[in-house]
SERO-217505 format. One line per 10 residues: number of its first residue (from 1); their letters; for each residue x, y, z of C-alpha. Coordinates in nm, 3 decimals, m for minus. Example, Ala and Ser with C-alpha at 12.3 -4.5 7.8 and 13.67 -1.06 7.14 Angstrom:
<rs>
1> as> 1.230 m0.450 0.780  1.367 m0.106 0.714 .
</rs>
This chain:
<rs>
1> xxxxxxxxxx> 0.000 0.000 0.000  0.143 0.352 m0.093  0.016 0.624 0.192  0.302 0.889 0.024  0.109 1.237 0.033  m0.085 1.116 0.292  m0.091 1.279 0.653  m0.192 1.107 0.924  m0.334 1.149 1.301  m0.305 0.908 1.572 .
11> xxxxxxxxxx> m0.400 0.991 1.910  m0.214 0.765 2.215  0.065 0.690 1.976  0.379 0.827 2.207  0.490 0.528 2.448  0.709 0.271 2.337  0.526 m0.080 2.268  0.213 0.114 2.265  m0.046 m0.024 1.980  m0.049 0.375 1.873 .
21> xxxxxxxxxx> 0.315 0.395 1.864  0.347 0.061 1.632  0.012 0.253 1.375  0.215 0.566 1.332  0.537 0.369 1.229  0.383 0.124 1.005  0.142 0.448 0.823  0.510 0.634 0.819  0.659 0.345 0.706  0.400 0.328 0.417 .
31> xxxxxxxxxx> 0.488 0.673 0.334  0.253 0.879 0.538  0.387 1.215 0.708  0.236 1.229 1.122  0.096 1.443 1.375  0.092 1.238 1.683  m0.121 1.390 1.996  m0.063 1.197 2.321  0.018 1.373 2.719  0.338 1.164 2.717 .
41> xxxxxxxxxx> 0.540 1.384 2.528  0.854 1.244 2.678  0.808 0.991 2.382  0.793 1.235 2.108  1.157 1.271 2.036  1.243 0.877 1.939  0.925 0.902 1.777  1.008 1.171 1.587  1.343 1.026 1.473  1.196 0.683 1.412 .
51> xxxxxxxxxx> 0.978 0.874 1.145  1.212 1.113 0.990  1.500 0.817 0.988  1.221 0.669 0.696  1.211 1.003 0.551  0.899 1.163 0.658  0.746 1.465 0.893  0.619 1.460 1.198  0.461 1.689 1.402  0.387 1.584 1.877 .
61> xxxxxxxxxx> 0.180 1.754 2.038  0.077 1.769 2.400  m0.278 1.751 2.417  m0.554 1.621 2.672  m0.825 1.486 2.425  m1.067 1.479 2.697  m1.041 1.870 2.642  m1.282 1.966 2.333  m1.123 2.297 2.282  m0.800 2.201 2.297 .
71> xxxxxxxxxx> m0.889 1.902 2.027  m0.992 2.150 1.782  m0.697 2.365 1.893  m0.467 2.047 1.809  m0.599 2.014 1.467  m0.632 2.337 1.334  m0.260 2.337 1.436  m0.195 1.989 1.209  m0.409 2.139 0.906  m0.147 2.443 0.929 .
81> xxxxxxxxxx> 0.150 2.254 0.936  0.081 2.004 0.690  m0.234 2.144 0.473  m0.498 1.884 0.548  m0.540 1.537 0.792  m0.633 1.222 0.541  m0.597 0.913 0.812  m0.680 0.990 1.186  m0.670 0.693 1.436  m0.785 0.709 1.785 .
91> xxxxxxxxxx> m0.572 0.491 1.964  m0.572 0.652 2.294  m0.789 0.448 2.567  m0.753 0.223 2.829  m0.873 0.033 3.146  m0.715 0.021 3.464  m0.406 0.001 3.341  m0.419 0.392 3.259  m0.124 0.545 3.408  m0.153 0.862 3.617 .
101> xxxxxxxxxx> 0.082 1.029 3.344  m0.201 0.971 3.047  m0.444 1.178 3.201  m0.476 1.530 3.323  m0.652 1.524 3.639  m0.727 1.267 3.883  m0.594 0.930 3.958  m0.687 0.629 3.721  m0.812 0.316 3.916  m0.545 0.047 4.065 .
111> xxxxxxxxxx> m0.757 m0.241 3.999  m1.059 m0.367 3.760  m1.385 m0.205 3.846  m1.741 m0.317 3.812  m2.026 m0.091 3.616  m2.239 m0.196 3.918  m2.040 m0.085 4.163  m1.733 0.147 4.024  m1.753 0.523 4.179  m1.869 0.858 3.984 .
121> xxxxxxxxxx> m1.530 0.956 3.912  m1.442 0.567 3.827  m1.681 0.567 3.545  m1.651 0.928 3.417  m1.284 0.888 3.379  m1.270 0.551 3.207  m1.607 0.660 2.934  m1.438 1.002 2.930  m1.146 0.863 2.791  m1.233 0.598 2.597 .
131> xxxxxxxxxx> m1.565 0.731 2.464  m1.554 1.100 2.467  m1.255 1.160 2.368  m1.280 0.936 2.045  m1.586 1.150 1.924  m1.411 1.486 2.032  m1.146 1.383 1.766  m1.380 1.234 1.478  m1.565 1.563 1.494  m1.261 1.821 1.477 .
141> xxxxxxxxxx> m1.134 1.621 1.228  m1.444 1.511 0.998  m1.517 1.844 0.867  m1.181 1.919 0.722  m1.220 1.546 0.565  m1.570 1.593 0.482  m1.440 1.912 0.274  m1.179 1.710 0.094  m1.415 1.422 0.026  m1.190 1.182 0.165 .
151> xxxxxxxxxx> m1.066 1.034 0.452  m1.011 0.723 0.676  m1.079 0.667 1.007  m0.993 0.393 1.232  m1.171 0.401 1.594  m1.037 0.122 1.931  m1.275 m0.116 2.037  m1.239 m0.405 2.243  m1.314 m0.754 2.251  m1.477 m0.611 2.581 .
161> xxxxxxxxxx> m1.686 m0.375 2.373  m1.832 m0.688 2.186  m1.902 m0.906 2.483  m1.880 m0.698 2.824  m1.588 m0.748 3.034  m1.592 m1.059 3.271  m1.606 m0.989 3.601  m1.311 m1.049 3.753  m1.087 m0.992 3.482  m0.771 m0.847 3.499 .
171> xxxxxxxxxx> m0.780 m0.719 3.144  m1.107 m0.522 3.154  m1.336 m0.321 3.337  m1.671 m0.278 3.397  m1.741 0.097 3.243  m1.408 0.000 2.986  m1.644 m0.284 2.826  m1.914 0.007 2.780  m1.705 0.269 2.681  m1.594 0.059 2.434 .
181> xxxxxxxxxx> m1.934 m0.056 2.310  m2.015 0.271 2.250  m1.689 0.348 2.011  m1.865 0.068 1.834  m2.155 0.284 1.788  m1.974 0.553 1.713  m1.828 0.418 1.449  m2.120 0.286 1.268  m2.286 0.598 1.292  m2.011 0.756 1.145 .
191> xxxxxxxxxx> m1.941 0.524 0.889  m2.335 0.588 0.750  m2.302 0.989 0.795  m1.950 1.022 0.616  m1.999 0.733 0.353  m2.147 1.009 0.088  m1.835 1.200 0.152  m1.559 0.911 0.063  m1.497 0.874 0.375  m1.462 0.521 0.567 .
201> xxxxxxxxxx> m1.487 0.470 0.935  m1.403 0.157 1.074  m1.273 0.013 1.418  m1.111 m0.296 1.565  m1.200 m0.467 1.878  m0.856 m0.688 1.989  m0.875 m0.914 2.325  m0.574 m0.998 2.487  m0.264 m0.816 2.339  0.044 m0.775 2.487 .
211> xxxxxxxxxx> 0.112 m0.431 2.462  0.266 m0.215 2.784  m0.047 m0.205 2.885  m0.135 m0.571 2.845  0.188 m0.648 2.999  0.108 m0.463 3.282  m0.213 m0.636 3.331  m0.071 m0.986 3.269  0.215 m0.837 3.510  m0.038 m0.857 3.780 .
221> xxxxxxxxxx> m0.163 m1.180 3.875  0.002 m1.534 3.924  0.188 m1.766 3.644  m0.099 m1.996 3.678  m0.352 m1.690 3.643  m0.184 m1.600 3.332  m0.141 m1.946 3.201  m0.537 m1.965 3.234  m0.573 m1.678 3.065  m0.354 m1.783 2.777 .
231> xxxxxxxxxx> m0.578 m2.157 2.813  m0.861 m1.953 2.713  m0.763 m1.824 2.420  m0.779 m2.086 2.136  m0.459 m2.011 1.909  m0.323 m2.086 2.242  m0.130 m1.738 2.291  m0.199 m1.341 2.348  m0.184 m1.130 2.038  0.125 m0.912 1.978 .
241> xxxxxxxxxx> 0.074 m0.503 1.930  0.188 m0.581 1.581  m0.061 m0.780 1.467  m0.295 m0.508 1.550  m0.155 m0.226 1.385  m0.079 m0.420 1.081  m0.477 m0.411 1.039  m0.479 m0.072 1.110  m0.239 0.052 0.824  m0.437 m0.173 0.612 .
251> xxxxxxxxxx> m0.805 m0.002 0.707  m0.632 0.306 0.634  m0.500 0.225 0.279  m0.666 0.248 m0.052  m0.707 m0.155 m0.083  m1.012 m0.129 0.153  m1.170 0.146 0.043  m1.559 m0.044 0.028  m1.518 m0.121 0.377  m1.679 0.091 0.574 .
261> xxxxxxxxxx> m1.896 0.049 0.974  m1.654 m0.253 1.031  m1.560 m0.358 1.326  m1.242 m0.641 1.300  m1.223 m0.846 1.545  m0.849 m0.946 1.654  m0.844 m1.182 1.949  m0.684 m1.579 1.843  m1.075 m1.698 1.826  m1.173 m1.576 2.138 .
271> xxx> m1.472 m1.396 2.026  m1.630 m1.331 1.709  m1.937 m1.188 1.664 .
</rs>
């Protein structure tokens, strides 16, 4: 796939090992130039060389997409660097596992939590950044691609989005398995709105990957917790970040262009709906 010309967002795309991080290097390494938006801007300089070592721009910036304003800030800033935003992926997200460094205020939970009985600020903060940030960025950035008549957008589910999270589960949560159902949403709703305007909007839901943040979750209970989990998987093994953002590039290239409202499932036959 040839993405030269192309300029991409991704959102959550700073931290080493991060799904986002591997996304911007494969779209740069299929020729795209990148504005990456993440709080952890101590990862913006290997980034940054990463990306220009392949020959292409990039642009970090520091931004809190649970902050509307500053999301339209951000990408009025990207369409006057680079002229226009074709590809914008919203990779930022997370459970438990969020780390006090990827949000702005507050303290992200230690532990799962359950719908029925997380706290106010529990569930706010886990929809909030899941959910509500993913549709502040879709609708800064859909009416520059709306004008072109192009675009592609790629949205994070979760295999939690698809089936709720299991209570109990180290991997999930119970407002993350909502928040995530409603990026599925999203994303349909999308897809039907900006189809007219050549513009596809897909997401993928993966289960168990092993990115920092699934290592840090997989980190946290026994050998013979995380040999069950593994059990219940039926290729036997948890997905690498790779193997995610490989789809990713390829929902943002011009092979797919008739797929649109998708949601891929990536989870070694764990779920499938």
């Amino acid at each position: 796939m040839d993405l030269a010309g192309r300029v991409a967002l991704v959102t959550g795309a700073a931290k080493p090992r991060a799904i986002g991080n591997l996304v911007a290097l494969g779209l740069a390494r299929e020729g795209a130039d990148l504005v990456v938006a993440d709080l952890y801007e101590e990862g913006f300089p290997a980034l940054a060389e990463a990306v220009g070592a392949m020959g292409r721009r990039s642009l970090g910036l520091r931004v809190d997409v649970l902050d509307a304003q500053a999301v339209e800030a951000m990408v009025e800033q990207a369409i006057a660097e680079f002229g226009h935003i074709d590809i914008l992926v919203n990779a930022v997200g997370g459970s438990w596992s969020i780390r006090p460094e990827d949000i702005r205020d507050g303290t992200p939970p230690d532990r799962p939590v359950a719908a029925a009985t997380c706290s106010d600020a529990e569930w706010h903060q886990i929809i909030g950044v899941n959910l509500h940030a993913t549709f502040y960025v879709c609708r800064a950035v859909a009416r520059h691609m709306m004008a072109a008549r192009r675009g592609r957008i790629v949205n994070f589910s979760s295999m939690a989005g698809r089936r709720g999270g299991q209570p109990g589960s180290v991997i999930s949560s119970g407002p993350y398995a909502v928040a995530k159902a409603g990026v599925i949403g999203l994303t349909k709703q999308l897809a039907l709105e900006l189809a007219p305007y050549g513009i596809t909007v897909n997401a993928v839901a993966p289960g168990i990957i092993e990115s920092w943040r699934g290592e840090r979750a997989l980190a946290s209970v026994s050998a013979d917790a995380r040999e069950r989990i593994r059990a219940a998987i039926p290729m036997g093994r948890v997905g690498a970040p790779e193997e995610v953002a490989n789809m990713v590039v390829a929902l943002c290239s011009g092979e797919l262009q008739y797929v649109t409202g998708a949601v891929v499932d990536i989870n070694g036959g764990m779920w499938s709906a």
